[in-house]
C-alpha positions as CSV (number, residue, x, y, z in Angstrom):
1,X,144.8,90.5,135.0
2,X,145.0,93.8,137.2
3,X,142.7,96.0,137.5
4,X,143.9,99.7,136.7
5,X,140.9,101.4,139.0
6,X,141.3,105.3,140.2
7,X,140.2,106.4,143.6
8,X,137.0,104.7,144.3
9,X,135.7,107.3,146.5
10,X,137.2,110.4,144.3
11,X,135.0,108.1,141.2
12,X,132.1,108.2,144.0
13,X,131.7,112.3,144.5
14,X,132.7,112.5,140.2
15,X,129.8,110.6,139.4
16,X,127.6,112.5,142.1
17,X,128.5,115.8,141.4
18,X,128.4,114.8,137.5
19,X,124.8,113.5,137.7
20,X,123.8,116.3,140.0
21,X,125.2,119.2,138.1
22,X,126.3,120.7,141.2
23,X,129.5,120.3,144.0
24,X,126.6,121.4,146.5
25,X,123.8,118.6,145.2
26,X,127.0,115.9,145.2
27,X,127.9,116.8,149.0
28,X,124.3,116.7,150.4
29,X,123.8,113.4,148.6
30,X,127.1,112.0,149.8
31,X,126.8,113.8,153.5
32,X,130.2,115.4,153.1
33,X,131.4,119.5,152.7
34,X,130.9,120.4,149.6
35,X,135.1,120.8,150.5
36,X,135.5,117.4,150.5
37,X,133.8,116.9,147.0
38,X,136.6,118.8,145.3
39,X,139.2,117.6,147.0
40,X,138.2,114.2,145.5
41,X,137.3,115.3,142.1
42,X,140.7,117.2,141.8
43,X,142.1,113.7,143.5
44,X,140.6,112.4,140.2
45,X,141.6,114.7,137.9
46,X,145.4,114.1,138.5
47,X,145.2,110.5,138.7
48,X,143.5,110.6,135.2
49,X,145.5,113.4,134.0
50,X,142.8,115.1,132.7
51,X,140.4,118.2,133.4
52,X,136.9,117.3,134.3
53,X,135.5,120.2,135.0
54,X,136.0,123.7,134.6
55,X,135.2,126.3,137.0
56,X,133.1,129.5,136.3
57,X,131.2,132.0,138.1
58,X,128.1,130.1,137.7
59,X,129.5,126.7,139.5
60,X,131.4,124.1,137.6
61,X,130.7,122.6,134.7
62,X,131.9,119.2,133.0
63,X,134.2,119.3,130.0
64,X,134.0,117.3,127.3
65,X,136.3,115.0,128.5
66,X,134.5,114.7,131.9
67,X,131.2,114.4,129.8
68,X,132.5,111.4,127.9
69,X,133.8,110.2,130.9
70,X,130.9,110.3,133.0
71,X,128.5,108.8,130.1
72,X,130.7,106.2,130.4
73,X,131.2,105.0,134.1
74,X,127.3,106.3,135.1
75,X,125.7,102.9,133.6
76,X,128.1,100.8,135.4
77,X,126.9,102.8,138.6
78,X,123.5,102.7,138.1
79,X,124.1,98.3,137.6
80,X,125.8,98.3,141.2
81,X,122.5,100.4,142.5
82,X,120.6,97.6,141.1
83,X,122.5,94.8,142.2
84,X,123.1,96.0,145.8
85,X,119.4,96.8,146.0
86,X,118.2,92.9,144.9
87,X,120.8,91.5,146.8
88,X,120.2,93.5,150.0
89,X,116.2,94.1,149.6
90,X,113.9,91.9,151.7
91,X,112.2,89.2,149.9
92,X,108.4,89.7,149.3
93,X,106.9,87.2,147.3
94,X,103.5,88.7,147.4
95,X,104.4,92.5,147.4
96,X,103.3,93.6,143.6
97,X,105.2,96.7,142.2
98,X,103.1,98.6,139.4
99,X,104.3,101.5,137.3
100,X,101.4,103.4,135.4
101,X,100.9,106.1,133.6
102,X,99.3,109.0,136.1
103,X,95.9,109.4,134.6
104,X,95.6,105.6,134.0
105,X,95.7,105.0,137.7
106,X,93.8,108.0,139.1
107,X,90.9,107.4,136.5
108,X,91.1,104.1,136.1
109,X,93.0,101.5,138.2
110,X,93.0,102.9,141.6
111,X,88.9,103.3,141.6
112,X,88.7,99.7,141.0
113,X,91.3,98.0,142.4
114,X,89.4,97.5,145.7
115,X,87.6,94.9,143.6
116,X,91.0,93.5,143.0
117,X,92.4,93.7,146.7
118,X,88.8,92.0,147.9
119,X,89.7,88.7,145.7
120,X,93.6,88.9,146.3
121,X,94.0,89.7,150.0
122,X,97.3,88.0,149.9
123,X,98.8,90.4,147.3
124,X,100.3,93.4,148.4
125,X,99.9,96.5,145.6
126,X,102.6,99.5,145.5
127,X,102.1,101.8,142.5
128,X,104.3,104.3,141.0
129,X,103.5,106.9,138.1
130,X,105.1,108.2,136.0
131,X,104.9,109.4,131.8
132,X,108.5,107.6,130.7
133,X,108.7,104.3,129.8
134,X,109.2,101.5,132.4
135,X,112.8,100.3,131.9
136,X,112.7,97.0,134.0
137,X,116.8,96.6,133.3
138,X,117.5,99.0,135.9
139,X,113.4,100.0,137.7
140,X,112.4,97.6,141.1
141,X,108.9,96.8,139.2
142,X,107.0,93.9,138.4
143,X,104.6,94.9,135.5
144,X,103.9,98.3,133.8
145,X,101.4,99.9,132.1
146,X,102.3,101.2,128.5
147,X,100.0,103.3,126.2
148,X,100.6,103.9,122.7
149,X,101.3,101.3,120.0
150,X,102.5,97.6,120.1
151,X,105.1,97.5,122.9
152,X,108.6,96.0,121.8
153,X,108.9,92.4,121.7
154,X,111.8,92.3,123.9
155,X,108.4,92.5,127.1
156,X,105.9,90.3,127.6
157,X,102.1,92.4,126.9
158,X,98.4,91.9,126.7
159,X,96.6,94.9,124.9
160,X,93.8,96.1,127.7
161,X,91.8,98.5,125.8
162,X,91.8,101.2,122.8
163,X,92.1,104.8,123.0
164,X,88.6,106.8,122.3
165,X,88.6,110.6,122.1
166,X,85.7,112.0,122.9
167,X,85.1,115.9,123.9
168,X,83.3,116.2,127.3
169,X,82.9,118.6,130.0
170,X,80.3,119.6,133.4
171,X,76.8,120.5,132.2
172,X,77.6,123.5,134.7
173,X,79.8,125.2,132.1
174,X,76.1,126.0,130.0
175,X,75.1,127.8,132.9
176,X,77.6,130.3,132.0
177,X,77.9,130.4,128.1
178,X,76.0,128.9,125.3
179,X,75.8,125.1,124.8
180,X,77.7,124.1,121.5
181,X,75.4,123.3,118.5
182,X,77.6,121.9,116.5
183,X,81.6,121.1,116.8
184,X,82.8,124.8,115.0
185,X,81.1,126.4,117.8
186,X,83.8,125.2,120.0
187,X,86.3,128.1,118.5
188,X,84.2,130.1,121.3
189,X,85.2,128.0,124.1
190,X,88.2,127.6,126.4
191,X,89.2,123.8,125.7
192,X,91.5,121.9,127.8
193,X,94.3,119.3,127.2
194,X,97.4,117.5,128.6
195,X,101.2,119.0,127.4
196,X,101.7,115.1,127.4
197,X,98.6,114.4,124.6
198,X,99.1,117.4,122.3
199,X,97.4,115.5,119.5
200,X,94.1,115.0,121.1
201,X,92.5,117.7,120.0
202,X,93.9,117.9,116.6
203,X,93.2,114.7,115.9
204,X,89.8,115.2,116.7
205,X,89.3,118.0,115.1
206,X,90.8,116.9,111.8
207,X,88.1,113.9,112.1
208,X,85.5,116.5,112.7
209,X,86.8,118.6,109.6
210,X,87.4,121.2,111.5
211,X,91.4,122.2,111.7
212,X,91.2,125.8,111.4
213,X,90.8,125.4,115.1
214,X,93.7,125.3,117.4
215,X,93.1,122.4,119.6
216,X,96.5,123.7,121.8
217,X,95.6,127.3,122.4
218,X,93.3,126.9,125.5
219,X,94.9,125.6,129.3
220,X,97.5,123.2,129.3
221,X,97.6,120.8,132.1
222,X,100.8,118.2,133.4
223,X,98.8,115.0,132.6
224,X,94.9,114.2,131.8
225,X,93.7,114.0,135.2
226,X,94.2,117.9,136.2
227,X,92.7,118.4,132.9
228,X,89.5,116.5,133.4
229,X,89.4,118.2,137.4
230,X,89.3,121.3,135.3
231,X,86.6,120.4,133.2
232,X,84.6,119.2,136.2
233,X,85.2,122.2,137.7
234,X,83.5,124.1,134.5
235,X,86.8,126.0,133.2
236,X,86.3,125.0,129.5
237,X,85.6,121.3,127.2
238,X,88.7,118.8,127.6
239,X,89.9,116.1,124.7
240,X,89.1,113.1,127.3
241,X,89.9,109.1,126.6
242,X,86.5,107.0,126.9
243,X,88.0,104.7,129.6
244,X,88.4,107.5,131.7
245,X,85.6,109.2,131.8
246,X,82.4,106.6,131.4
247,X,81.6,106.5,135.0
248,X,81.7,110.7,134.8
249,X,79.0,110.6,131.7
250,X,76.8,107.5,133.3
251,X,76.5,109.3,136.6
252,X,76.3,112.6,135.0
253,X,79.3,114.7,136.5
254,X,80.7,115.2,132.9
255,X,78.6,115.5,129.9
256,X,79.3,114.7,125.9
257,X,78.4,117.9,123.9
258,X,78.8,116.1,120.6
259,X,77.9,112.3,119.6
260,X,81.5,112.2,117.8
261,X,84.0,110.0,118.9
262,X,87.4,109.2,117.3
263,X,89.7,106.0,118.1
264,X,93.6,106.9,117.5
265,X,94.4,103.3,116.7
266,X,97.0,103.4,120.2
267,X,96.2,101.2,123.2
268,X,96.8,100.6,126.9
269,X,99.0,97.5,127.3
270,X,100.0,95.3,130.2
271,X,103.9,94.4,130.4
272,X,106.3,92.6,132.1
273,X,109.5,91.0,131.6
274,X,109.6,87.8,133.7
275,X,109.7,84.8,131.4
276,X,108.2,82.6,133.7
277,X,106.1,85.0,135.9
278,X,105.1,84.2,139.6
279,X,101.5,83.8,140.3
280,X,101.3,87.5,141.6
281,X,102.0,88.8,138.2
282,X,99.7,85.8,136.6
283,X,96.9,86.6,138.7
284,X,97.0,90.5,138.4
285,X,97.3,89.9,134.5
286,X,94.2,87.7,134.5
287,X,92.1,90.1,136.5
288,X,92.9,93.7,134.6
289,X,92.8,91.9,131.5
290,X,89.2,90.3,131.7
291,X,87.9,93.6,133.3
292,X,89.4,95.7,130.7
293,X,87.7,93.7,127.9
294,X,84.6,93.5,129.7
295,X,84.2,97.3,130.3
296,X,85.7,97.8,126.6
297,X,82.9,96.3,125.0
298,X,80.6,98.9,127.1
299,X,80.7,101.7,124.5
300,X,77.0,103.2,125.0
């Protein structure tokens, strides 16, 4: 069977120029002129016989045909990214990849993984963050973090802990404005949340009966941890998770104004994808597991 194939390197500046939304972006990438991009996507276009994209004063844009068309070939791209990179990549049996969500490891895993690093010397730990979903088809990581509910069965997981929300914030803030009495009084206070946890607040609220108030109207932050900086930092009462802030209440950075706290039934989980996992991953599992159980059953 022969392979009908166009232009490989006219396919090459499509798909970068496609992905990139820009001639310009496709050229940097591909260290060419931005000349030399259009020359190969116009190569392209006449081999195919069809239009894929149209020129207009903003730039170039795909047409639907070039749409379909790079939907199409961009997953067989990104599978030659991956393959070249495991093929080429040098072999490091005790280099562990991590992907968490940001506020997971700035509140929680990076303060204590010294304790992991002092018992595992020979492990290596490189972290990413990031909010979207660990996709270990086409992502160079070993395990990922994943809140929310039961993860897919298609991963291996082990739930660490539950999600508590609890209200908290520095005891400096009373310096400037009246301490809460009770939960209404917080209509009269600038409260502080994460555009990636709009619930939070409602949720806690609606727990508290109280959801004439618009848990989303005070500052909005890019994930948790700006949000808890900003409530140490006395700009107004944030929506916090338990896990994230016990060591802030125990040494008395952050304070809880009100003794409700309201569990959202979601969970951080541990998962992986490695049917038979090396001792790197077996060993790291073992560890945040125990820990996260241990410091779950602290609730006081």
């Amino acid at each position: 069977m022969t392979l009908r194939l166009p232009p490989l390197n006219a396919l090459r500046a499509f798909e970068a120029a496609a992905r990139n939304g820009s001639l310009t972006q496709a050229a940097r990438e591909l260290s060419v002129t931005q000349g030399a991009v259009s020359r190969h996507v116009s190569q392209l276009e006449q081999w195919l016989g069809v239009p894929l994209f149209v020129r207009t004063r903003r730039g170039s844009e795909l047409t639907p045909e070039g749409d379909s068309y790079y939907r199409g070939i961009s997953p067989v791209f990104k599978e030659i990214d991956l393959q070249t990179k495991q093929l080429t990549k040098k072999p490091d049996a005790n280099m562990l990849k991590l992907k968490l969500p940001p506020t997971f490891a700035i509140r929680w895993l990076v303060p204590r993984l010294a304790r992991f690093h002092a018992l595992n010397r020979h492990i290596d730990v490189q972290i990413t963050t990031s909010h979207q979903p660990a996709d270990f088809a086409i992502e160079d990581i070993d395990v990922a973090i994943q809140s929310g509910y039961v993860p897919s069965p298609n991963v291996k997981h082990h739930r660490l802990f539950g999600e508590v929300l609890l209200p908290v914030c520095s005891p400096g803030l009373f310096k400037m404005f009246p301490r809460p009495q009770q939960p209404s009084d917080l209509a009269h206070h600038v409260l502080l949340c994460s555009m990636h946890r709009p619930n939070d607040w409602p949720d806690w609220l609606s727990a508290a009966n109280l959801p004439h108030i618009d848990g989303n109207s005070g500052l909005k932050f890019e994930n948790s941890a700006l949000a808890y900086q900003a409530a140490t930092d006395e700009l107004g009462i944030v929506m916090a998770q338990y896990a994230f802030v016990k060591d802030d209440l125990r040494t008395g950075r952050l304070i809880e104004p009100f003794q409700l706290r309201v569990p959202t039934g979601q969970a951080y989980y541990i998962t992986y994808t490695n049917p038979r996992p090396p001792p790197k991953i077996t060993t790291f599992e073992s560890w945040i597991t125990a820990l996260a159980r241990e410091e779950e059953g602290d609730t006081a």
